[in-house]
ZAZA-488152 format. One record per residue (C-alpha): x, y, z; residue number from 0. Coordinates in steps of 0.1 Angstrom, whole numbers, plus 2048, in hexadecimal, padded with zeros to 3 digits. Layout:
% residues N
+------+-------+-----+------+
| east | north |  up | resi |
+------+-------+-----+------+
|    X |     Y |   Z |  NUM |
...
+------+-------+-----+------+
END
This chain:
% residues 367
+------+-------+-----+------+
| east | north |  up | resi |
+------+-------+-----+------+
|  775 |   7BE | 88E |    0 |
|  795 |   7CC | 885 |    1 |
|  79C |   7DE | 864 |    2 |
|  7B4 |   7EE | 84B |    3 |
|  7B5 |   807 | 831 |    4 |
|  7BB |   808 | 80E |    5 |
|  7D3 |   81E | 7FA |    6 |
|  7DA |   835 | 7E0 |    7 |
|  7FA |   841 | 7D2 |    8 |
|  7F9 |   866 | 7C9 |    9 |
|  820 |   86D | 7BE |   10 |
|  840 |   85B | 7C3 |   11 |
|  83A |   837 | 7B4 |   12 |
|  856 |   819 | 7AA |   13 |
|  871 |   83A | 7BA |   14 |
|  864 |   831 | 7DD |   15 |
|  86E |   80D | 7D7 |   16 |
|  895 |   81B | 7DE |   17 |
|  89F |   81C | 802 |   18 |
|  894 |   83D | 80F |   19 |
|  882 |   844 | 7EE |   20 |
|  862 |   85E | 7F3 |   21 |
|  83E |   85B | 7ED |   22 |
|  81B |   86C | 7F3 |   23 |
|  7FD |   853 | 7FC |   24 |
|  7D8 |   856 | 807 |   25 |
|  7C8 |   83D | 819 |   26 |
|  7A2 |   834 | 80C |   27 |
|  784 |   82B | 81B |   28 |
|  77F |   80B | 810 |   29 |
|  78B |   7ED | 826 |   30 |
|  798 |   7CA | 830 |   31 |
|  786 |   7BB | 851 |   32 |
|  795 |   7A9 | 865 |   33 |
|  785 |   794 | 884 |   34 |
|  798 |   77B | 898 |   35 |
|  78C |   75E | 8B2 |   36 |
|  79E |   744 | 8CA |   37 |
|  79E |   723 | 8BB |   38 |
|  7AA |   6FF | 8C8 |   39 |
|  7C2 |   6E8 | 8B5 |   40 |
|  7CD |   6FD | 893 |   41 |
|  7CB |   723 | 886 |   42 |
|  7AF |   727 | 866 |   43 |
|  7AF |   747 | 854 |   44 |
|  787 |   74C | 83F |   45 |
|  78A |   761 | 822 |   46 |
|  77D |   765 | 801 |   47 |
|  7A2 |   761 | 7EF |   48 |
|  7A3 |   73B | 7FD |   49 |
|  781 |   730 | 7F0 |   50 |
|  765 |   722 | 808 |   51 |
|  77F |   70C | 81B |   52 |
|  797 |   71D | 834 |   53 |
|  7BB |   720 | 835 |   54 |
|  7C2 |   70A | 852 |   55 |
|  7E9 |   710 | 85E |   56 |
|  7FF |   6FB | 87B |   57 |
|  81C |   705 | 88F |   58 |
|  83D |   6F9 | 88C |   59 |
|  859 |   6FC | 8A2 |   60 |
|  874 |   703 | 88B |   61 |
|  85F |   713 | 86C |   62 |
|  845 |   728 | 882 |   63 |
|  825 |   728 | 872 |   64 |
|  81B |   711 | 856 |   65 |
|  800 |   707 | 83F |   66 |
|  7EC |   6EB | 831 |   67 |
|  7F8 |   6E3 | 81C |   68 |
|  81B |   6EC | 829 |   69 |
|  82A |   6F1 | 803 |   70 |
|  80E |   70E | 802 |   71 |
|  821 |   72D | 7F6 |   72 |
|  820 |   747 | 80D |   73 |
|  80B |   764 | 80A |   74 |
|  806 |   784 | 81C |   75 |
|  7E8 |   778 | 836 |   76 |
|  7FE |   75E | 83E |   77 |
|  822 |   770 | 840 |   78 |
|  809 |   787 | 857 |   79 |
|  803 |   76F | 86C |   80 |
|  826 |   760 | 872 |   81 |
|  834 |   780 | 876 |   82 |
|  81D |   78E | 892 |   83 |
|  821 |   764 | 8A0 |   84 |
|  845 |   76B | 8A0 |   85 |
|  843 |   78A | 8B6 |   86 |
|  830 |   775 | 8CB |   87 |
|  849 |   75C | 8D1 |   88 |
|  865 |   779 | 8D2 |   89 |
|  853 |   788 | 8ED |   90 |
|  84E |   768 | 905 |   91 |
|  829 |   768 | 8FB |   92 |
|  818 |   745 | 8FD |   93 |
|  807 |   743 | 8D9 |   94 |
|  7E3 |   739 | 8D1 |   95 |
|  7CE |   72C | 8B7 |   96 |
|  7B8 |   745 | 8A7 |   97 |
|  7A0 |   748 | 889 |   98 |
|  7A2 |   764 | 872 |   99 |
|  781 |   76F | 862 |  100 |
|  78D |   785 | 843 |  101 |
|  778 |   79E | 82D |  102 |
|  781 |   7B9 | 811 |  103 |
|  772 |   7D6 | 802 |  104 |
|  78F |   7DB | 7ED |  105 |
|  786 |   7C8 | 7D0 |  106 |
|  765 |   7C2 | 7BD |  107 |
|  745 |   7AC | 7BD |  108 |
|  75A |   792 | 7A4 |  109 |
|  77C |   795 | 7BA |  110 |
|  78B |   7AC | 7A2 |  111 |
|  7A3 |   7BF | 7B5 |  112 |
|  7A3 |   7E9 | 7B5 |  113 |
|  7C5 |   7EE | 7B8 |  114 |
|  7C2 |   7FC | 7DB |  115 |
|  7DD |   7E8 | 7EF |  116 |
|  7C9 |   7CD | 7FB |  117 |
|  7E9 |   7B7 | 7FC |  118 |
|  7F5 |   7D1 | 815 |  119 |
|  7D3 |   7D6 | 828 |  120 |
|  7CE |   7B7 | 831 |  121 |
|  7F3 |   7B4 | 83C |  122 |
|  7EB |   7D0 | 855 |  123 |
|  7C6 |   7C7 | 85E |  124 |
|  7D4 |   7A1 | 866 |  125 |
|  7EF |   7B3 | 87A |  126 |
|  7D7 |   7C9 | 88E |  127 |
|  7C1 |   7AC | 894 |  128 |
|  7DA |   796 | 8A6 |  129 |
|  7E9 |   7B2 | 8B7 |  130 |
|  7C6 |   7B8 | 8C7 |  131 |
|  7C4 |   794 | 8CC |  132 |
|  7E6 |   78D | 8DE |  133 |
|  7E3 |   7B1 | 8F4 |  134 |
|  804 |   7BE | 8E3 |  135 |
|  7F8 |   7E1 | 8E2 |  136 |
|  811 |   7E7 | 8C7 |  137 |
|  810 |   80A | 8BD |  138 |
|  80C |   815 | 899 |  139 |
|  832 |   818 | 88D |  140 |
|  833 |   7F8 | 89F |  141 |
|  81B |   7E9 | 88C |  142 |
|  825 |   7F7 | 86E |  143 |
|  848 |   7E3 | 872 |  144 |
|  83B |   7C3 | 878 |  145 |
|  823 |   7CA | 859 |  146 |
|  840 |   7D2 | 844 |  147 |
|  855 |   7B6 | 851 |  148 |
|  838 |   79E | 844 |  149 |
|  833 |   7B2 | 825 |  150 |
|  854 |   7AD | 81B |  151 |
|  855 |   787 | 822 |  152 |
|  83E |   783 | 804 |  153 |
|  848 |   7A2 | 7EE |  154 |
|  869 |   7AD | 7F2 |  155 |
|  869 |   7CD | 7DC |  156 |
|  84C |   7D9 | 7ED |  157 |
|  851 |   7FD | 7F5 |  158 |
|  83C |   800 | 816 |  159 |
|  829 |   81E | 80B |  160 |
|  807 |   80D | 80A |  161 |
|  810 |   7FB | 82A |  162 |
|  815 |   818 | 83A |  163 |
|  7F8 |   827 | 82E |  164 |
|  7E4 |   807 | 839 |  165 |
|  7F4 |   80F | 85D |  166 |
|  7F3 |   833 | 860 |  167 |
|  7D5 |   840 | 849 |  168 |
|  7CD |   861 | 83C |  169 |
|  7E5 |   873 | 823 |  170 |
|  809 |   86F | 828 |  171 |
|  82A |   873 | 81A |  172 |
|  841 |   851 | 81D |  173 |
|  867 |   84E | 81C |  174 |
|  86D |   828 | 81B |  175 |
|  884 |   817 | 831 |  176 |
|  89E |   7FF | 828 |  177 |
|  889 |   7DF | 829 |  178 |
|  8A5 |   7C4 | 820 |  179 |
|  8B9 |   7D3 | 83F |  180 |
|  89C |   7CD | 853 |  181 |
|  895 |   7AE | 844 |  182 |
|  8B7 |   7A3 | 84C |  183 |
|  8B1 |   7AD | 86D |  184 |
|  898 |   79C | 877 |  185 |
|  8A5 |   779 | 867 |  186 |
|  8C4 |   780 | 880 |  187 |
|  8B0 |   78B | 89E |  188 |
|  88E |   784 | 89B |  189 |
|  86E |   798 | 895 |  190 |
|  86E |   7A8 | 8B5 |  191 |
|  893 |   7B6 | 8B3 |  192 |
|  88A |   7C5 | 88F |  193 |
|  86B |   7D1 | 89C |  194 |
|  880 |   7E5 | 8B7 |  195 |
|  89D |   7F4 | 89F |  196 |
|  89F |   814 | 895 |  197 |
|  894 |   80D | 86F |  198 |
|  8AC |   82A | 857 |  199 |
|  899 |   842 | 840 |  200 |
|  878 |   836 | 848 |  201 |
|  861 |   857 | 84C |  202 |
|  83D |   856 | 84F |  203 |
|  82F |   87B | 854 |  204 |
|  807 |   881 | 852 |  205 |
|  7FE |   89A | 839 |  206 |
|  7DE |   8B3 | 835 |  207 |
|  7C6 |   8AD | 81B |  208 |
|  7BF |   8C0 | 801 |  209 |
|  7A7 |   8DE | 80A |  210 |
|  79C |   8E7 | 7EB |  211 |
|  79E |   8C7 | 7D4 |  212 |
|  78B |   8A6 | 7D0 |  213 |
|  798 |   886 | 7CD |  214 |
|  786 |   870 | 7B3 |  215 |
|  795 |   84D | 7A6 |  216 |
|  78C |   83B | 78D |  217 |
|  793 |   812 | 787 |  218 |
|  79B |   808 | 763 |  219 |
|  78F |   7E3 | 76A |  220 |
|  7B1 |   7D7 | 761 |  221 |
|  7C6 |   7C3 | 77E |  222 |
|  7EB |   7D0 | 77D |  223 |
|  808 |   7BC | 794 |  224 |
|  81B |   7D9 | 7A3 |  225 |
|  834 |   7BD | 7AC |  226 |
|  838 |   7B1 | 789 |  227 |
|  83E |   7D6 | 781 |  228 |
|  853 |   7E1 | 79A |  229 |
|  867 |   7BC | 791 |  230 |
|  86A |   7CA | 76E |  231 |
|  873 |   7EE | 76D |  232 |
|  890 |   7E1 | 789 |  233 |
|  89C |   7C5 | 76C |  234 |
|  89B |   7E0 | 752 |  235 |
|  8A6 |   7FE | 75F |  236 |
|  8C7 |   7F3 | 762 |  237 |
|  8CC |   7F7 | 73E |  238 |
|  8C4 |   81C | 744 |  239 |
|  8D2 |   827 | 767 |  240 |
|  8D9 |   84A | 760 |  241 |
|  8B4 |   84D | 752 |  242 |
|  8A9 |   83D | 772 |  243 |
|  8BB |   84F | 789 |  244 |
|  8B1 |   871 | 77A |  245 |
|  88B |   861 | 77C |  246 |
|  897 |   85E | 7A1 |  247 |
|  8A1 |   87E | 7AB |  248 |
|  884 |   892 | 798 |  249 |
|  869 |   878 | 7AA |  250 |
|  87C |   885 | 7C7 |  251 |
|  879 |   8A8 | 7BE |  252 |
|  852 |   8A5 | 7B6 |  253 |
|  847 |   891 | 7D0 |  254 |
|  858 |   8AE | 7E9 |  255 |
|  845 |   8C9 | 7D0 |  256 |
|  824 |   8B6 | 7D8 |  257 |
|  82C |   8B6 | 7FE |  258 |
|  833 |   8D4 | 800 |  259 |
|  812 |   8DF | 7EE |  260 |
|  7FD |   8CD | 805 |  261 |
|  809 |   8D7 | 822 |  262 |
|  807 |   8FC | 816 |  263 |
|  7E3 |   8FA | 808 |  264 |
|  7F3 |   902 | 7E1 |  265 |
|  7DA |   8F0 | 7CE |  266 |
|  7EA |   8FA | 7AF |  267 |
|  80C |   8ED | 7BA |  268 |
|  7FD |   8CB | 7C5 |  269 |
|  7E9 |   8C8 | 7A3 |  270 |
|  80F |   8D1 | 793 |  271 |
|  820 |   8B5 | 7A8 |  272 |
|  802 |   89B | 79C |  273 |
|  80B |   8A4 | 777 |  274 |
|  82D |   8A4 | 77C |  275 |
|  830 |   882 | 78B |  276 |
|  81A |   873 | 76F |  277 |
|  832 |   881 | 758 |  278 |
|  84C |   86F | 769 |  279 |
|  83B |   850 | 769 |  280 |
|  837 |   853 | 743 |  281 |
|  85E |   85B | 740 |  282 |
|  866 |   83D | 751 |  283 |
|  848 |   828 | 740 |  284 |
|  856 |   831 | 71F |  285 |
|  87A |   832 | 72A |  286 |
|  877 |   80E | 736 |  287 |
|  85F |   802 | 71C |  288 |
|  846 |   7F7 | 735 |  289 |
|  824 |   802 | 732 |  290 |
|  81E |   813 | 755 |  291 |
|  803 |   82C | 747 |  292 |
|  7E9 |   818 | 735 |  293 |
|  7D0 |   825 | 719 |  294 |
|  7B6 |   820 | 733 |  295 |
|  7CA |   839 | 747 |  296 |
|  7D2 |   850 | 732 |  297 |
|  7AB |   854 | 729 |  298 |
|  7A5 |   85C | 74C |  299 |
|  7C3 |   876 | 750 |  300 |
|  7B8 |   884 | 72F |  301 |
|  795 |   883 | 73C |  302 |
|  79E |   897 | 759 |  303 |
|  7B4 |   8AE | 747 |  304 |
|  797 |   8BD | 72F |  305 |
|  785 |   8CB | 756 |  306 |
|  7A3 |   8D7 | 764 |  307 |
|  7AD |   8BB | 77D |  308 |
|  7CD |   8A9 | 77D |  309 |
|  7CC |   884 | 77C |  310 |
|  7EA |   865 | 77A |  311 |
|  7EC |   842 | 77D |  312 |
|  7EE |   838 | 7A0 |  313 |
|  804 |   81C | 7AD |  314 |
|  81D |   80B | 796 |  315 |
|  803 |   80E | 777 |  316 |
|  7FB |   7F4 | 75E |  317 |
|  7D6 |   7F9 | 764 |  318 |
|  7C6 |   7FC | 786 |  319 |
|  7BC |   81E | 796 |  320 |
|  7C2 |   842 | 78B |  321 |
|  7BE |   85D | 7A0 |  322 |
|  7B1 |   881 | 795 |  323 |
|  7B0 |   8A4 | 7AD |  324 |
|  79C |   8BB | 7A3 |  325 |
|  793 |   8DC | 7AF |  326 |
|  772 |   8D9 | 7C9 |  327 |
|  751 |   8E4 | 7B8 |  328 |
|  75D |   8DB | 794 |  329 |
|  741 |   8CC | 780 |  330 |
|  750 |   8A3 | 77C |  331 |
|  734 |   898 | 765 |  332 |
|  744 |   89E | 742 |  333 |
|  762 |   88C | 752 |  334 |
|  750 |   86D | 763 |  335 |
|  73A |   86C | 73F |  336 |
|  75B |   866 | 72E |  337 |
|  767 |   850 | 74A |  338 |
|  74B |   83A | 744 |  339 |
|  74B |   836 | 722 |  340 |
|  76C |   82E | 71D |  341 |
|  767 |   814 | 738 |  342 |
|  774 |   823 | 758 |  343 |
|  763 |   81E | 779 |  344 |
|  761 |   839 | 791 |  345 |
|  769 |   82D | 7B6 |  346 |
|  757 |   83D | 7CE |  347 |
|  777 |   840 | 7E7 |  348 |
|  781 |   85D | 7FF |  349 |
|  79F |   862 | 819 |  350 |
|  79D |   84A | 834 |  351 |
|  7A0 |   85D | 858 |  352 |
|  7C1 |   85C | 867 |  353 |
|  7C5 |   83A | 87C |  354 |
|  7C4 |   847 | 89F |  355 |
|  7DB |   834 | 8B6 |  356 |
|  7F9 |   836 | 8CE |  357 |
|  813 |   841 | 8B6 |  358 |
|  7FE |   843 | 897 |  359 |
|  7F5 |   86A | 892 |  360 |
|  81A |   87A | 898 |  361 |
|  836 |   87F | 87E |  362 |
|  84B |   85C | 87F |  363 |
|  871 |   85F | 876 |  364 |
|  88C |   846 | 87D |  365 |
|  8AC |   84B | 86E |  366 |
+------+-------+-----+------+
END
């Protein structure tokens, strides 16, 4: 059984969607599963998202791999699966029919969705599945490649952050590559070619955690589309670019500050840098006149405010998670009481370990 993380943002949303744009992420402890076996004459995938009948998928010469039906819309399981078949074929490999078993823990008993990146985690757990199962030993920056390659077949504004999270685990900061270039790339060249180039401004450097502050995240219940979002402060801020562009370089600016105080142990600068980039996300909300930090939201920041913790949406907004630090040892419960009266879930989430593999626990930078 092969698996991936989920994700948090902590700082740097909709700015890390610009080519070499900078975020923080954590990667959680909850999961997708993924477990693959031969099989003879077509490729199923099982999973819980296509109902009790699987996704059963053909090959074609000219179009790869293809559904039934063929006029299917893509999604990310299957763009997964093309992508890594592609490699295959790049790489002189003889392809073979496999079954995909597919489980989630990223979502909840009604398939309500936590905002943790499951589009993403399953992107990368499908990718580390088939990688095991064709003996590619792909290391992780490899992996993360062909992951974003897929990602971006299916969501073409997708940062990469929670990808690379997915790939990588444990906190990290994120500089996002130019995805269109590669994109182009691999249209040209192929998967494998793309796979190989050097991809500009993509940095992916581990960070420590937090010593002396706890992570808690709370779920508002409410399903936000982070593409929809992205899709509409990108129509709208056009209208504004100078507001934007300022929104830029301060995210900039604060994700750095937050950086900076995790990797010297300054609690109080990191718990500045989380309140500083939900400001910024508020700016940008009301800036934009999108609605990025919900009332549900703001309950919880305001929650964690009255104990001393700093809290913000995380990921694009529009309901979802928030994320709170707060200082070890502080006493939760007048917080968590407010939480759940106001209807706010806590989810019992913590870091997910670093993913330890060839290439996966050293600072990555390709300019």
């Amino acid at each position: 059984m092969i698996r991936a993380p989920g994700k948090l943002f902590i700082a740097g949303e909709y700015a890390v969607v610009e080519p070499g744009g900078s975020a923080v992420l954590v990667a959680v402890d909850r999961y997708v599963s993924v477990h693959v076996t031969p099989a003879e004459r077509r490729g199923t995938v099982h999973s819980a998202h296509y109902g009790r009948r699987p996704l059963r998928w053909e090959r074609d010469e000219r179009a790869g791999v293809v559904p039934e039906p063929r006029e299917r819309p893509l999604d990310h399981v299957l763009s997964a699966i093309r992508t890594v078949e592609a490699l295959v074929t790049d790489l002189g490999i003889v392809p073979r029919w496999h079954s995909l078993d597919i489980t989630s823990e990223l979502e909840d008993a009604d398939g309500r969705k936590y905002g943790l990146g499951s589009s993403a985690a399953v992107t990368v757990a499908v990718v580390r599945a088939l990688d095991q199962f064709y003996g590619l030993d792909l290391t992780a920056l490899e992996q993360f490649k062909v992951a974003m390659l897929a990602t971006v077949e299916v969501a073409a504004s997708a940062s990469g952050g929670d990808v690379a999270a997915s790939t990588f685990g444990g906190w990290l900061a994120y500089h996002s590559p130019d995805r269109a270039a590669a994109a182009a790339l691999r249209h040209r060249e192929g998967v494998l070619a793309a796979m190989r180039a050097p991809w500009p401004l993509l940095q992916v450097t581990p960070l420590p955690a937090p010593s002396d502050l706890d992570l808690i995240v709370g779920w508002t219940g409410a399903a936000a589309s982070t593409p929809a979002l992205v899709a509409d402060v990108r129509d709208r801020r056009h209208t504004q670019e100078l507001r934007y562009e300022t929104f830029l370089a301060h995210s900039r600016a604060r994700v750095q500050d937050l950086i900076t105080g995790l990797q010297q142990g300054d609690s109080a600068a990191v718990l500045a840098a989380v309140r500083a980039a939900r400001d910024l996300l508020i700016g940008l909300g009301t800036g934009l006149g999108i609605e990025i930090e919900t009332p549900a939201l703001a309950h919880l920041v305001a929650s964690a405010e009255r104990i001393g913790a700093a809290g913000k949406p995380s990921g694009a907004g529009g309901g979802d998670c928030g994320i709170v630090l707060a200082a070890r040892g502080s006493d939760l419960e007048p917080m968590l009481r407010d939480w759940e009266r106001s209807g706010v879930r806590r989810l019992p989430v913590a870091a997910a370990p670093m993913h330890e593999r060839r290439g996966g626990a050293v600072r990555m930078i390709e300019r």
